[in-house]
N, C-alpha and C positions, 0 to 999 in steps of 0.2 A: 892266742889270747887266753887267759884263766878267767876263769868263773867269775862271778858278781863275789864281793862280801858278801851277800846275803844267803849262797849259796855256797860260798865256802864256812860260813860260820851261822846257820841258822838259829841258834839258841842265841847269840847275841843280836842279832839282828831285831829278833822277837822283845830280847828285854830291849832294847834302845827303844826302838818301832812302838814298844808298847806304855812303857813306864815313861821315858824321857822324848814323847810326841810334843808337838807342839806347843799345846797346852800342859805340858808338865806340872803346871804348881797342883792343878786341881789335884795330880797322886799326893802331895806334901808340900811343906811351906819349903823345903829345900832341898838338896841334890843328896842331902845324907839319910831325911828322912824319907825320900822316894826308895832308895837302895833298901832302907832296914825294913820298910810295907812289901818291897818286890820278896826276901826273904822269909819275912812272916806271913806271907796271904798263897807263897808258890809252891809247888811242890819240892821236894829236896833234891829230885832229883833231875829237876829244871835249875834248880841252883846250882848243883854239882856241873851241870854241862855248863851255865853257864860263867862258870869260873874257870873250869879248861879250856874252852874257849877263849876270856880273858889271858889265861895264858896263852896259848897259839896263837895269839894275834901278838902279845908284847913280844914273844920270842921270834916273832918277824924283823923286828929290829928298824922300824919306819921311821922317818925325821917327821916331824913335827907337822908340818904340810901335809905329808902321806898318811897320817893318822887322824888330824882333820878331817881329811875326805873323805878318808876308811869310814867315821862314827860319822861326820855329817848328809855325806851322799849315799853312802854304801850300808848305812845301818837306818837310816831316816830320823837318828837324832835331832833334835828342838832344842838341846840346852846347851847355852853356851859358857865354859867356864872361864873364858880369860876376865869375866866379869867378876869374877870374886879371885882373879889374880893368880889365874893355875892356867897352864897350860892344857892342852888337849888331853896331850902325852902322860902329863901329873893327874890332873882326872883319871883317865884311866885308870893308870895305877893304882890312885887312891879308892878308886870302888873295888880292881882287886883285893888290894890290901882289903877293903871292910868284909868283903865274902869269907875271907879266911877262917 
């Protein structure tokens, strides 16, 4: 059996777990402006990890389901995006995309 996500990818785990808990809004009114406070308040090179991480995790190549679970069970996410009409999978990428 392989490791927890959270112990294959701790720097993601950290920003889900810590930015996008439960309570989410109180970081920001929304999921872009949580990302760009995680950015400007983190260190760079908690950002830097966790955007390689972002990547090692898309480069797994997960359906839709399995990435679900990855960010909802495995990272302890709170937010959910198919409410503003994105996918799991399109989240994701769209916070990689914003780290860049």
């Amino acid at each position: 059996m392989s490791p927890p996500y959270e112990q294959k990818f701790p720097a993601l785990s950290a920003f889900f777990g810590g930015w996008f808990h439960q309570d989410w809004p109180i970081e920001g009114p929304d999921d872009v402006a949580v990302v760009d406070r995680f950015v400007s308040e983190s260190d760079p090179e908690l950002v830097d990890a966790v955007r390689l991480e972002f990547d090692r995790l898309l480069a797994l190549g997960l359906d839709e389901a399995a990435m679900r679970s990855a960010v909802w069970y495995g990272f302890g996410c709170g937010y959910t995006p198919e409410g503003s009409g994105r996918t799991m999978t399109e989240w994701v990428r769209s916070i990689r995309h914003r780290l860049a």
